[in-house]
KENUNU-868912 format. One record per residue (C-alpha): residue in three letters; x, z, y; chain. Coordinates in Angstrom, 1 decimal. Example, Ala and Ser with C-alpha at 12.3 -4.5 7.8 and 13.67 -1.06 7.14 Angstrom:
BEGIN
@r->ALA&px->12.3&pz->7.8&py->-4.5&c->A
@r->SER&px->13.7&pz->7.1&py->-1.1&c->A
END
This chain:
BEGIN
@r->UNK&px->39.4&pz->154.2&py->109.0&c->A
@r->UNK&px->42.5&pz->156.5&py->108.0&c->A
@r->UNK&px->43.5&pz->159.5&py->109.2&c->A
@r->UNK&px->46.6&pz->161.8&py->108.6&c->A
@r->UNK&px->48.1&pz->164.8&py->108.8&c->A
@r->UNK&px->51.5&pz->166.8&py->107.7&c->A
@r->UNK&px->52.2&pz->170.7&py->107.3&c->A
@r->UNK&px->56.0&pz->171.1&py->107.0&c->A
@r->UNK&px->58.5&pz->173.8&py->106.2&c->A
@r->UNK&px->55.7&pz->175.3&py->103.9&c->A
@r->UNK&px->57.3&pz->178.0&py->101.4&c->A
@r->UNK&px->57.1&pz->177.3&py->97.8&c->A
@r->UNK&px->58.9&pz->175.0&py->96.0&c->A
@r->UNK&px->57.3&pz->171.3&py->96.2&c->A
@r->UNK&px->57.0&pz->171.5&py->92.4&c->A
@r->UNK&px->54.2&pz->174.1&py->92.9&c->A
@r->UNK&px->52.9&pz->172.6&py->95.5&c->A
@r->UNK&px->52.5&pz->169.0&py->94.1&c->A
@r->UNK&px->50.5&pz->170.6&py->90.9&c->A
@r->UNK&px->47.7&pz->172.2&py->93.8&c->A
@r->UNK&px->48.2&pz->168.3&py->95.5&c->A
@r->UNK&px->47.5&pz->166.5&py->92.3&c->A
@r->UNK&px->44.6&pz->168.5&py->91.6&c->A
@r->UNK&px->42.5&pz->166.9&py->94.8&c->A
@r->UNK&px->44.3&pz->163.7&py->95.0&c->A
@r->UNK&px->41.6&pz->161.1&py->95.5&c->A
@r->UNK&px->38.5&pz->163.6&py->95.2&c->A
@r->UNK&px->35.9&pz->163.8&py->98.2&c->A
@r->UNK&px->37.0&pz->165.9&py->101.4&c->A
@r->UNK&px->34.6&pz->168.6&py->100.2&c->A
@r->UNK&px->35.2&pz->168.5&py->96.9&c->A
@r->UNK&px->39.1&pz->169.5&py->97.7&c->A
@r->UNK&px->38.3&pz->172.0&py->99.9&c->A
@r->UNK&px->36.2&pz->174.1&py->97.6&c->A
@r->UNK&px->38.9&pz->173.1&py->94.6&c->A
@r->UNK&px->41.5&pz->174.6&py->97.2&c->A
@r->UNK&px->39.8&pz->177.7&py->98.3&c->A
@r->UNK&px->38.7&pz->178.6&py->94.3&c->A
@r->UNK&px->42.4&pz->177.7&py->93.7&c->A
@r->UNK&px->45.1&pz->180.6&py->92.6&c->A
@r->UNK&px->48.1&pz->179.3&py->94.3&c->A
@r->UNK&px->50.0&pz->180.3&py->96.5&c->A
@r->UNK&px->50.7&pz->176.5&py->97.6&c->A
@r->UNK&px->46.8&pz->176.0&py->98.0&c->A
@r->UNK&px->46.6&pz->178.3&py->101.6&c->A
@r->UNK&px->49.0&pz->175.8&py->103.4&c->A
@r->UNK&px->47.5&pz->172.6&py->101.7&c->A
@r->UNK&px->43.5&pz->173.5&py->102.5&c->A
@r->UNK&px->45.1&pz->173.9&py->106.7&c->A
@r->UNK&px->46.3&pz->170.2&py->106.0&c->A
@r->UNK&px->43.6&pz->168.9&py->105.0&c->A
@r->UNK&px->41.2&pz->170.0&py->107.6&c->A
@r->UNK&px->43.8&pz->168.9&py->110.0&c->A
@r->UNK&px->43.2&pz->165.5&py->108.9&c->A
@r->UNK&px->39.4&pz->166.1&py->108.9&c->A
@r->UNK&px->39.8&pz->166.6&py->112.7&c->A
@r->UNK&px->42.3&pz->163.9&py->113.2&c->A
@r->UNK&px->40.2&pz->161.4&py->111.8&c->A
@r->UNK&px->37.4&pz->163.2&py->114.1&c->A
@r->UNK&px->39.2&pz->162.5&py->117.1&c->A
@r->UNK&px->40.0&pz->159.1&py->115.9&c->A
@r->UNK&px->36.7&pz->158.0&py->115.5&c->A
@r->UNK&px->36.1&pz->159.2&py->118.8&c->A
@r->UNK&px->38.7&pz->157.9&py->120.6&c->A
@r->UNK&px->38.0&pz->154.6&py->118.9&c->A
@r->UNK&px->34.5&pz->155.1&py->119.8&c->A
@r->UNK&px->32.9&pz->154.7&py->115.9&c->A
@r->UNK&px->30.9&pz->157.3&py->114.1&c->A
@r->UNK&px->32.7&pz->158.6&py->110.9&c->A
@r->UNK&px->30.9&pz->161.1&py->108.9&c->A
@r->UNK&px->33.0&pz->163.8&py->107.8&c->A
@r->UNK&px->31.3&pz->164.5&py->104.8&c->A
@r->UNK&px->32.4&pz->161.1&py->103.7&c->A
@r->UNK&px->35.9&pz->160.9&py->104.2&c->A
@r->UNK&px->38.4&pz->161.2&py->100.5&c->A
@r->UNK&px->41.7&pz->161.8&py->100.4&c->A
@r->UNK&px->43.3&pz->158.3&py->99.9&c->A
@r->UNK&px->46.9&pz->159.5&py->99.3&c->A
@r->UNK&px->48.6&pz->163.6&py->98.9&c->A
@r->UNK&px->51.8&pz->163.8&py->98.6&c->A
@r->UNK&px->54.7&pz->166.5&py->98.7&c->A
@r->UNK&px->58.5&pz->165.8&py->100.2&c->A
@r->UNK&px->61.1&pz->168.6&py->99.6&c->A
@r->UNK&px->62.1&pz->170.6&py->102.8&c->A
@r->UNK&px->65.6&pz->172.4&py->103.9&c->A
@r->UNK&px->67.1&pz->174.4&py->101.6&c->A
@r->UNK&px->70.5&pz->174.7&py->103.6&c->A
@r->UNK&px->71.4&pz->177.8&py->104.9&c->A
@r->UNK&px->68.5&pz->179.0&py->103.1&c->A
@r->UNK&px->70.8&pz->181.0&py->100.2&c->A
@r->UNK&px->69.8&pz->184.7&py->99.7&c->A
@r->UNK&px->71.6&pz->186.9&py->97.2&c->A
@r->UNK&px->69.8&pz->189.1&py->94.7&c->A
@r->UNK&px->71.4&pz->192.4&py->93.3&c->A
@r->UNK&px->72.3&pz->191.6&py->89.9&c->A
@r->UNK&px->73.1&pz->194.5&py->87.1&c->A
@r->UNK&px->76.8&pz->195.9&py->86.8&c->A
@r->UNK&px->77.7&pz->195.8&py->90.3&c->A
@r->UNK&px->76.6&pz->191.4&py->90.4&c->A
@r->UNK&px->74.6&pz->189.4&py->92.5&c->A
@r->UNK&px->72.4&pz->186.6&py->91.7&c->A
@r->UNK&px->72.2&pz->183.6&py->93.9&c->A
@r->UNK&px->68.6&pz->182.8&py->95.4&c->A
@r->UNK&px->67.2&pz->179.7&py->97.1&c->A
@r->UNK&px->64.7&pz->179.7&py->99.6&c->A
@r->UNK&px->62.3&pz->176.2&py->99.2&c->A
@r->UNK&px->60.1&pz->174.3&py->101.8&c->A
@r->UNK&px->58.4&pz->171.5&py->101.2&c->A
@r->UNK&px->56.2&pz->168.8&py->103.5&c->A
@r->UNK&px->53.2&pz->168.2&py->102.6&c->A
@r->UNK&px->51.5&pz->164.9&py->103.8&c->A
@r->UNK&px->47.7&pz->163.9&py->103.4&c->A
@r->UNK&px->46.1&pz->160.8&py->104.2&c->A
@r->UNK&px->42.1&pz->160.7&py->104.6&c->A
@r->UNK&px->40.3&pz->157.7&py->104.3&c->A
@r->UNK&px->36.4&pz->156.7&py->105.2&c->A
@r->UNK&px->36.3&pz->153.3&py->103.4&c->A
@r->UNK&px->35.1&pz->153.4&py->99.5&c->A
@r->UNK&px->37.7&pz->153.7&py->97.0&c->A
@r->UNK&px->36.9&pz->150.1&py->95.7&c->A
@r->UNK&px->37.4&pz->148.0&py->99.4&c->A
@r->UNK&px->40.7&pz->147.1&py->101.0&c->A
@r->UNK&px->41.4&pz->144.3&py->98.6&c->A
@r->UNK&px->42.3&pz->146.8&py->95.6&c->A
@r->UNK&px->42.1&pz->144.5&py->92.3&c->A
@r->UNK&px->43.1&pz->147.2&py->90.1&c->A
@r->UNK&px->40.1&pz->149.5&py->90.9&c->A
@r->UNK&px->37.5&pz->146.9&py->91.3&c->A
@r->UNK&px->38.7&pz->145.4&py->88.0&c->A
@r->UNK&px->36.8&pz->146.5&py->85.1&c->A
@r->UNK&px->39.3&pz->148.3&py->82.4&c->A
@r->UNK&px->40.9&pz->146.3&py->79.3&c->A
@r->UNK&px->39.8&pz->147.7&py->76.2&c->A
@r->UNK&px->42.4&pz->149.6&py->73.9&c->A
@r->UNK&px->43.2&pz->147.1&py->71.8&c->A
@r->UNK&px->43.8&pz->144.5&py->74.5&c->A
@r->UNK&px->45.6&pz->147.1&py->75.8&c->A
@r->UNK&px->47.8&pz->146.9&py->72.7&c->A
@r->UNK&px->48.0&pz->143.3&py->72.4&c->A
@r->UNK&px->45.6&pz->143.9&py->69.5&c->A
@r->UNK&px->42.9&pz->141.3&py->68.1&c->A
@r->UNK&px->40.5&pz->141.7&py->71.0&c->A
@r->UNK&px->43.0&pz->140.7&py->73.9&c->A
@r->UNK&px->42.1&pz->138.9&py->77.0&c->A
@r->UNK&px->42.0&pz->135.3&py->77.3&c->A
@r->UNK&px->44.8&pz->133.3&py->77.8&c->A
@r->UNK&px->45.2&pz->131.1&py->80.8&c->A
@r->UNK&px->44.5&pz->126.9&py->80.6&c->A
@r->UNK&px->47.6&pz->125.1&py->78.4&c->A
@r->UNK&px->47.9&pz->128.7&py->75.7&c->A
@r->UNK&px->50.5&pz->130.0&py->77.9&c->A
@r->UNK&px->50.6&pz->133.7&py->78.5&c->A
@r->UNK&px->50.4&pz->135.2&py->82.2&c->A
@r->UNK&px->53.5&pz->137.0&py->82.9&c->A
@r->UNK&px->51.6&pz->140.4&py->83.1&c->A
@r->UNK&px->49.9&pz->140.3&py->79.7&c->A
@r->UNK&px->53.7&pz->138.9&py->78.0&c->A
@r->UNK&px->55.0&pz->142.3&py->79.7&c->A
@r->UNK&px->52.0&pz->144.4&py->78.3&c->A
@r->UNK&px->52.9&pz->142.5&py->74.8&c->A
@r->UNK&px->56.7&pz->143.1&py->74.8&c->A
@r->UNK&px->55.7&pz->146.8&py->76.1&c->A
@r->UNK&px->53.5&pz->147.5&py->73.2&c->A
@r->UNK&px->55.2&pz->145.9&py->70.6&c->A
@r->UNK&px->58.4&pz->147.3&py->71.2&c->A
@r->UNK&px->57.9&pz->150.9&py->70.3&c->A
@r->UNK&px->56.0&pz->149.7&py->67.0&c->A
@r->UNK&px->59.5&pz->147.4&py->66.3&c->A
@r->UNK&px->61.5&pz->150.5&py->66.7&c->A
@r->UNK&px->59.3&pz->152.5&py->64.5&c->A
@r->UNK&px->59.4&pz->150.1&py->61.8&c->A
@r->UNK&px->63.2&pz->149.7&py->62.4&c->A
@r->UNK&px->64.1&pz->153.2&py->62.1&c->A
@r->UNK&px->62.9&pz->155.7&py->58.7&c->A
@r->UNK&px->63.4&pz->159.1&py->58.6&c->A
@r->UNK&px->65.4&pz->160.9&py->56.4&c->A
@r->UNK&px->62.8&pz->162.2&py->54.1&c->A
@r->UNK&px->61.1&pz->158.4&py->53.5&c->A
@r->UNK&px->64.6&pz->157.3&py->52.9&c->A
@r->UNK&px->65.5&pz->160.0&py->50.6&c->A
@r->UNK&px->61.8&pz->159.1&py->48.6&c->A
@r->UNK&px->62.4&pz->155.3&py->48.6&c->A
@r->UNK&px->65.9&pz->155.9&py->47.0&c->A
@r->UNK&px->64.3&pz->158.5&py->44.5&c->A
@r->UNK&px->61.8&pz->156.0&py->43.4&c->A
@r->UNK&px->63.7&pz->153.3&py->42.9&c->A
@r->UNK&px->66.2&pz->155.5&py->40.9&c->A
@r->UNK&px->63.2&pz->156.4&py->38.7&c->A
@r->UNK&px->62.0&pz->152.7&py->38.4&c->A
@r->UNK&px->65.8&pz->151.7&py->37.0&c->A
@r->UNK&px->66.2&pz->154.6&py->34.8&c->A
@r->UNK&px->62.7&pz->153.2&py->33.4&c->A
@r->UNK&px->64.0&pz->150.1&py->33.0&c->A
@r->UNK&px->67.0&pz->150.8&py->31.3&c->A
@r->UNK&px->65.0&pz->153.2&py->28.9&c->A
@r->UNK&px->62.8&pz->150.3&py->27.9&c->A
@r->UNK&px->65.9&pz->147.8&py->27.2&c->A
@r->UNK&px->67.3&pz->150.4&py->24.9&c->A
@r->UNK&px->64.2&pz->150.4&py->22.6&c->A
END
């Protein structure tokens, strides 16, 4: 079962909020409480409200729906931060030598979405899905199998053109130092030459 619940116009800029939101994203409801309570933003007061909103929406949820959801199990599925108003929210700031400095008032939404199920169920292939190793990763020696006739899925010929194409541009391009110590050596390796043609 999901629950959710937003705080908006909250001051602070969403940039400073998103780095308090990205810190509990997917952690347990407790654990995200005591991360924002401990936390030393600003941003953290107005996110730790939300998210014991959304403990009590998914309360009354539960209840309404007549099903017993333990709080203590609930994680936060999804955190995320939408910029607010900043029309008509333009304050000027003395400035020295008579000047004044332009200032802009930021708000930001903040939206959180609980969840009861385990992180694993709703049909999530990705996280049930045991990781690739690095090198399949890298379309490396150790990659996964390919599929019946040789042929390449279209996912793993994307990972392959991904990964190969920084390593193409990297051999492509030298820097000016390698260049400049290629063209030294083979100066020295025809001045050697030459030297040993002449005796």
């Amino acid at each position: 079962m999901d629950a959710r619940a937003s705080a908006k116009y909250l001051r602070g800029s969403p940039q400073k909020a998103r780095l308090v939101v990205d810190m509990i994203r997917g952690k347990n409801v407790n654990q995200a409480l005591a991360i924002l309570r401990y936390s030393n933003k600003r941003a953290a007061l107005g996110i730790e409200k939300c998210v014991k909103s959304a403990i009590a929406n998914a309360n009354e949820a539960a209840e309404k729906a007549n099903i017993s959801v333990d709080p203590d199990e609930l994680w936060l599925k999804a955190a995320y931060v939408d910029d607010g108003p900043t029309k008509h929210r333009r304050r000027v700031r003395p400035a020295p030598q008579g000047r004044a400095f332009r200032q802009q008032r930021h708000f930001c939404h903040v939206t959180i979405l609980l969840s009861s199920d385990q992180p694993g169920e709703n049909g999530n292939k990705e996280a049930a899905a045991p990781a690739a190793s690095k090198k399949a990763k890298r379309g490396g020696a150790a990659a996964a199998p390919r599929q019946k006739g040789g042929k390449k899925s279209s996912a793993e010929a994307a990972a392959t053109e991904v990964s190969e194409a920084p390593a193409k541009k990297a051999a492509s391009k030298k820097s000016g130092a390698k260049k400049a110590a290629s063209k030294l050596g083979s100066a020295l390796k025809r001045k050697k030459k030459t030297e040993k043609d002449e005796e």
